[in-house]
C-alpha positions in Angstrom: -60.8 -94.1 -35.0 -64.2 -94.0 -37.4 -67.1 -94.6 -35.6 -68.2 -96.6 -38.4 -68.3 -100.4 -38.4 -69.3 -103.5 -40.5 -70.7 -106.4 -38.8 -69.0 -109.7 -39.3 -72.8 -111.6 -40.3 -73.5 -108.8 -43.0 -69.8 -109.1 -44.5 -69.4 -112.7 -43.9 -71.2 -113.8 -46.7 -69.8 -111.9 -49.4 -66.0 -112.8 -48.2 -66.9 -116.2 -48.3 -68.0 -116.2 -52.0 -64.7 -114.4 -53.1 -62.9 -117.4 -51.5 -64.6 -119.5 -53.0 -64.2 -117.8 -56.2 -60.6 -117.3 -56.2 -59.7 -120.6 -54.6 -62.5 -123.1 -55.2 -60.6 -125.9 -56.0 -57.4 -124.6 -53.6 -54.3 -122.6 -54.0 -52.0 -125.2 -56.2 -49.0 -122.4 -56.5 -48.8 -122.5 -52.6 -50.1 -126.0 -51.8 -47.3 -126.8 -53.8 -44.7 -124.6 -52.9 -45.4 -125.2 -49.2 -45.6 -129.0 -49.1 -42.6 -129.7 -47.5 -41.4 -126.7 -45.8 -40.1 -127.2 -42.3 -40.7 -123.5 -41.4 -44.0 -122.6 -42.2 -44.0 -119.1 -40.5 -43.9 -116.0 -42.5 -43.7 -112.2 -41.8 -44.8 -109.6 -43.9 -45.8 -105.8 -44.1 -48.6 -104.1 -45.6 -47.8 -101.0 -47.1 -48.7 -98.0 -49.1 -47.7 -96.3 -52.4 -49.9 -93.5 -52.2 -51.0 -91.1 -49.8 -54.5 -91.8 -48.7 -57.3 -92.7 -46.4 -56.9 -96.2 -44.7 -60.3 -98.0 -45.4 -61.7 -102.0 -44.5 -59.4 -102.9 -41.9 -61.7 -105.3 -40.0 -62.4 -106.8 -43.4 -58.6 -107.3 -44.4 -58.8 -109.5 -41.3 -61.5 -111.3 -41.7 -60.3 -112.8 -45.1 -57.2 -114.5 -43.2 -59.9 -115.2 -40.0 -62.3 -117.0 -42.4 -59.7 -119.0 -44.3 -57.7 -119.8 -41.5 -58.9 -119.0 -38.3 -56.1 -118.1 -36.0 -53.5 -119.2 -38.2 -52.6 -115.5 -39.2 -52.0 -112.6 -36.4 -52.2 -109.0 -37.8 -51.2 -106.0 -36.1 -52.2 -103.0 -37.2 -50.4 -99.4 -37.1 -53.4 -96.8 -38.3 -56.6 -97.1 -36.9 -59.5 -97.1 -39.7 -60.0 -93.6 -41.0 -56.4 -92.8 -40.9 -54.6 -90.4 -43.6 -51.8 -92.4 -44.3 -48.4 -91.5 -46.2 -46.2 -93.0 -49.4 -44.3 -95.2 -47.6 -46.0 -96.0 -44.6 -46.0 -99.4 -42.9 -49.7 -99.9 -42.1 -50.3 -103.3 -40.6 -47.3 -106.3 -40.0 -49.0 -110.1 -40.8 -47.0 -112.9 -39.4 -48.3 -116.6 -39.1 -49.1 -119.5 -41.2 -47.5 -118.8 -44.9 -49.8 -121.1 -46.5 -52.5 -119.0 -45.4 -50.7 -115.9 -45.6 -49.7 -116.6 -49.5 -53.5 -117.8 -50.5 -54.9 -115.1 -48.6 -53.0 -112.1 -49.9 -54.3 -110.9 -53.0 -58.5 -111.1 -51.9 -57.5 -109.0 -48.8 -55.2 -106.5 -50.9 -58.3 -106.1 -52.8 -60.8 -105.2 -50.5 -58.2 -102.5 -48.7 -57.4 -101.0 -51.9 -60.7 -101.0 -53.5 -62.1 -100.0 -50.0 -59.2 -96.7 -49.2 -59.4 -96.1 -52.5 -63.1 -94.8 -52.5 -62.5 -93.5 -48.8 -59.6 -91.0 -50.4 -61.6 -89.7 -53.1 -65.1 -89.3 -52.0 -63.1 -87.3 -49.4 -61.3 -85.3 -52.0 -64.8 -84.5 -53.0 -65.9 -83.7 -49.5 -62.7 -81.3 -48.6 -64.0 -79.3 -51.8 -67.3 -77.6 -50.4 -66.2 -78.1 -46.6 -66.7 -74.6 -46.4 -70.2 -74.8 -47.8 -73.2 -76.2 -45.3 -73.9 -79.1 -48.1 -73.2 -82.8 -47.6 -71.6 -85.0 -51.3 -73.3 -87.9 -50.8 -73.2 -91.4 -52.6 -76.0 -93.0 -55.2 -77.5 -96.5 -56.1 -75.0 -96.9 -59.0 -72.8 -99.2 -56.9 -71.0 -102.7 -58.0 -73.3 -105.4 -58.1 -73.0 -107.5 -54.3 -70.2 -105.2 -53.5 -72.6 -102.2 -52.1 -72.3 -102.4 -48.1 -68.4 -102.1 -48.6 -69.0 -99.2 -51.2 -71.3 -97.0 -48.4 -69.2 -98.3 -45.3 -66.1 -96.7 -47.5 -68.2 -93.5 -48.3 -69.1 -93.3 -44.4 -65.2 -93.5 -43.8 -64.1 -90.9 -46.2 -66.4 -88.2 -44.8 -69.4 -88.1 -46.9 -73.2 -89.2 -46.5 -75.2 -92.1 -47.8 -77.9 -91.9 -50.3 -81.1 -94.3 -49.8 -79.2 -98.0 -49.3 -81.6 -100.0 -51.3 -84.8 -99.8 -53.1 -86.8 -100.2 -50.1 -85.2 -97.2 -48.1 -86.8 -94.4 -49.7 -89.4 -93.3 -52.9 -87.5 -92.3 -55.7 -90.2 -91.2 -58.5 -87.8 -90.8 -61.4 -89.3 -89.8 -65.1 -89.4 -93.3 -66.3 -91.9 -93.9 -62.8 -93.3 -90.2 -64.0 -93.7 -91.5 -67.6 -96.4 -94.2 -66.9 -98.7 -91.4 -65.4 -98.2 -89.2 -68.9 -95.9 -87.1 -67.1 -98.0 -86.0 -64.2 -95.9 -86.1 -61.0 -99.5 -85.2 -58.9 -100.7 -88.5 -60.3 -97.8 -90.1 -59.9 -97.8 -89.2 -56.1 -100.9 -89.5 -55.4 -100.6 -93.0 -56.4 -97.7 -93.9 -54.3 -99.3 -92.2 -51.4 -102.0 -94.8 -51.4 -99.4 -97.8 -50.8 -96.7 -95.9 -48.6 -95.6 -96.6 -45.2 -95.7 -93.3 -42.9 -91.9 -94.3 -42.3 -90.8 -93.2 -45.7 -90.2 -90.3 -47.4 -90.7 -89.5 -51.2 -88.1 -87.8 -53.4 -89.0 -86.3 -56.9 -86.3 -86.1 -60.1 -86.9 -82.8 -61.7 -86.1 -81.8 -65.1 -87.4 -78.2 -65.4 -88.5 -75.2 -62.9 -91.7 -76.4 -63.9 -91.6 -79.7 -62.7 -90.2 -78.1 -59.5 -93.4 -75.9 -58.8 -95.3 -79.2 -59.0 -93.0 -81.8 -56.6 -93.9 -78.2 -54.1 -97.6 -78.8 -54.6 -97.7 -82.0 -53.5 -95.5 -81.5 -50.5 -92.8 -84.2 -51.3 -89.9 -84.6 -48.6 -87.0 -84.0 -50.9 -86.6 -82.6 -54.7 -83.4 -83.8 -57.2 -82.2 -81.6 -59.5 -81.4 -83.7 -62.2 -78.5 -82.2 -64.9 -79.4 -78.6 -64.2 -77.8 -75.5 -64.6 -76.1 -74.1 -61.7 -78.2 -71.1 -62.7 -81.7 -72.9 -62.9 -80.4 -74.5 -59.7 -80.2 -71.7 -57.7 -83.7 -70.4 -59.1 -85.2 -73.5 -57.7 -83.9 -73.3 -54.1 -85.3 -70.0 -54.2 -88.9 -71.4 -55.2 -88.6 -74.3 -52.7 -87.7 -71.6 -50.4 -86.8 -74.4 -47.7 -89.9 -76.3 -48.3 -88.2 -79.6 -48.9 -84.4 -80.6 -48.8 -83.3 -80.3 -52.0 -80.6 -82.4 -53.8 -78.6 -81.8 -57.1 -77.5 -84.5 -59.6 -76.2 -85.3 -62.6 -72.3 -84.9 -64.2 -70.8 -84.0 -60.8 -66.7 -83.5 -60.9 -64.3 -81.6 -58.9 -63.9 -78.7 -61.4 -67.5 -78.3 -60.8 -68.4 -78.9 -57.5 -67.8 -75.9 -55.6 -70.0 -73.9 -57.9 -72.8 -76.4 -57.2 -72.5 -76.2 -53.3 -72.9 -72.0 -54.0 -76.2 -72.6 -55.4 -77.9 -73.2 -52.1 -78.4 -77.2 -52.4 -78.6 -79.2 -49.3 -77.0 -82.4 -50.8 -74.8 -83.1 -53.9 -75.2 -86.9 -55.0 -73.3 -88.2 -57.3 -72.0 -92.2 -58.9 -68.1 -90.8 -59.0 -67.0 -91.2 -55.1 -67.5 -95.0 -55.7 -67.8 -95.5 -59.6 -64.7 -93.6 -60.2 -62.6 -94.2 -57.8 -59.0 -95.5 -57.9 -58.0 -97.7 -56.2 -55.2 -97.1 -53.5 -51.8 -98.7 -54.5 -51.5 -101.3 -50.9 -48.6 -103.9 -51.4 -47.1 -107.1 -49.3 -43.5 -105.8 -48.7 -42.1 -109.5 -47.5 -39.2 -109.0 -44.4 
């Protein structure tokens, strides 16, 4: 079982508002279609068309707890984590079929949006396991969608990148750009307002740029769209001094040759931005 969890007041929220979204005005296919049924229980079967990694259990059930309390009773098979097969029943769902109909497709698409980035950020992950270098995640996430995104990254096997603007400095070459270019400047400035708390991380461009993040004793240096060759070049001139991170065009072809390099972290957008999803169905008993 992941050790990882989300907690029902930061997820709430967010669940809430895709309701509301996708039923605003209520469900008229199954307030309809229910109306006058004498037998309103219903039994039904998540399951998988894929291989995979199971991901957002506890937020597959809070959907059907926040629309309907206790209405719906889900049993899961696979605890959160889980590789999971073509074919597998993952969870049974029996209760209240209004609630189970009007609830089905927003939970489907947290699960399969959520075990979808879980199986391929740890596609990634199994690439360089043999490598001591950690793929971890970026800022580019889907607008209000982010905690899911990182919880799913965290369940796949991977590491987080800064969670927000207020988690680390990130002096990037536009921040660079309104100091002329100067990354000392540029530091120095930051170093004025910072908390003690926080570290600073420099994008480089060129070697060049590289010996100057060193001067000014940054925590952690990114190595933005460089050469695996000018990469390993610059691990040998940080020589340890700060971690040191490598970005920019990341894919599985490439990967492995990255992690040789001597990089302490690969980041990359693709574990979340390019994701598929992970085919999850209702198979109805």
């Amino acid at each position: 079982m992941t050790k990882y969890w989300l907690n029902n007041f930061a997820i709430d929220d967010f669940i809430i508002s895709a309701l509301k979204e996708d039923m605003y005005y209520g469900d008229i296919t199954t307030d309809a279609i229910c109306a006058d049924l004498d037998d309103n229980e219903f039994d039904v079967n998540l399951t998988t068309r894929n291989d995979g990694i199971l991901c957002g259990r506890s937020v597959f059930e809070r959907v059907f707890k926040l629309l309907c309390d206790d209405k719906v009773k889900i049993q899961f098979y696979f605890e959160e984590g889980d590789v999971i097969k073509k074919g597998d029943k993952i969870a049974s769902i029996k209760g209240d079929a209004r609630s189970i109909l009007t609830g089905e497709r927003l939970a489907l698409n947290f699960v399969q949006k959520m075990s979808g980035i879980a199986t391929y950020t740890r596609k990634f992950q199994d690439l360089i396991s043999q490598y001591d270098v950690n793929i971890v995640d970026t800022r580019k996430n889907t607008p209000n969608f982010r905690i899911f995104e990182k919880y799913s990254v965290k369940v796949g096997g991977n590491k987080l990148h800064r969670f927000n603007l207020s988690d680390c400095v990130m002096l990037k070459d536009n921040h660079i750009a309104l100091y002329g270019g100067s990354i000392t400047k540029a530091v120095k400035e930051v170093r004025k307002h910072l908390s003690h708390a926080h570290k600073i991380e420099i994008e480089c461009d060129t070697l060049e740029q590289v010996k100057e993040a060193l001067e000014n004793k940054v925590d952690i240096i990114m190595l933005d769209n460089m050469t695996c060759e000018q990469m390993k070049e610059a691990c040998q001139l940080i020589n340890k001094r700060a971690i040191v991170e490598a970005s920019g065009c990341v894919t599985f072809d490439n990967v492995e040759e990255i992690a040789k390099t001597g990089v302490d972290i690969i980041s990359t957008s693709a574990i979340v931005m390019k994701a598929p999803t992970l085919d999850l169905a209702f198979d109805y008993q």
